[in-house]
Each structure stands twice: as structure tokens, then as C-alpha cells.
C-alpha positions in Angstrom: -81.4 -6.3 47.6 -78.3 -4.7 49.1 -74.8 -6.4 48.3 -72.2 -6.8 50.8 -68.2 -7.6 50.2 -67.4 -10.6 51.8 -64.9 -9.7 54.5 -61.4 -11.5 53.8 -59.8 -12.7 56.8 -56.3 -10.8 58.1 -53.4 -11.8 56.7 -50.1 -12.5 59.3 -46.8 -10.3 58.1 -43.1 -11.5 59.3 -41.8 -8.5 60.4 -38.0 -8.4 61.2 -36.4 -6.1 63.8 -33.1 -5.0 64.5 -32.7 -3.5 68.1 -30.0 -1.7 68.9 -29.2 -1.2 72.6 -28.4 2.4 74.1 -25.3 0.8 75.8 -22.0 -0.4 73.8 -21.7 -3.1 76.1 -25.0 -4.9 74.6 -25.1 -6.9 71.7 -27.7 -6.0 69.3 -30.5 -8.7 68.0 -32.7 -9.3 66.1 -36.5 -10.0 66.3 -38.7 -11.9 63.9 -42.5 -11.9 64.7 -45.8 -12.7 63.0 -47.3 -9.7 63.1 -51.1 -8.7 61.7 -51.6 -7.1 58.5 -52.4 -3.9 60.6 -50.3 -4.0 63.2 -49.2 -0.6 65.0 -45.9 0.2 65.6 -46.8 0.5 69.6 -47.9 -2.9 69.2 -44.3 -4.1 67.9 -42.7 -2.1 70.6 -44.6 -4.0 73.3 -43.8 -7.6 71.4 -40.0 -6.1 72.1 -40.1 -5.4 75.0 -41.4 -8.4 76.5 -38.3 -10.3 74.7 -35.8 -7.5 76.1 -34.3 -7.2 79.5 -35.7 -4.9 81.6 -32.6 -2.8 82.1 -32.5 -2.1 79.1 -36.0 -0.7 78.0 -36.1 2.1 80.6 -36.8 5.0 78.4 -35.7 3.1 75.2 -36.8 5.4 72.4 -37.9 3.2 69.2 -37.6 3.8 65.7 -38.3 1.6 63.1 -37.8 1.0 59.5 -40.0 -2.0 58.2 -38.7 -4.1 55.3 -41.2 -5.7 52.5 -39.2 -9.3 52.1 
């Protein structure tokens, strides 16, 4: 008899962003998305930069503090 765990489905996280544009002239925003429990950063990135303008993500470097609630 060999016992298994019983694999527990992912859970989704809310994960707020601020983005801060290189230029002045932008306003920065802010991003809320449901995210997987093991979600990478580079996978966040990309989620940002479809929801940025192009002008802006040329050579955008990304940092990123992530809040618990």
C-alpha cells in the first residue's frame, strides 16, 4: 500500500502594482491582477506590459515590492 497526498488545487493571489513611468510627464497607475499562488515575477512583468503603452516599456527596468493584504 503506498499513500499519496492529495494534491490541493492553486490558489489565485490579488497582487497590486504600482508602476511608475521613467518619464515625469506620465502619470503613474496602478495594477490589480489575480495572479497564481506561484506566480514569477517575469510573469507579472508581462501582465504589465500588455496593459502599458508601448512607448513606454522600451527598456523599462522592473522592480517590485509585493504586499501581503
Amino acid at each position: 500500500m503506498l499513500s499519496l497526498p492529495i494534491p490541493q488545487a492553486q490558489k489565485d493571489l490579488k497582487v497590486s502594482i504600482k508602476y511608475y513611468p521613467r518619464s515625469l510627464l506620465c502619470k503613474p497607475k496602478e495594477f490589480i491582477f489575480q495572479v497564481g499562488e506561484y506566480a514569477t515575477l517575469n510573469e507579472i512583468k508581462a501582465k504589465i506590459v500588455e496593459n502599458v503603452p508601448k512607448e513606454q516599456t522600451e527598456d523599462f527596468p522592473f522592480v517590485a515590492k509585493i504586499k501581503n493584504k
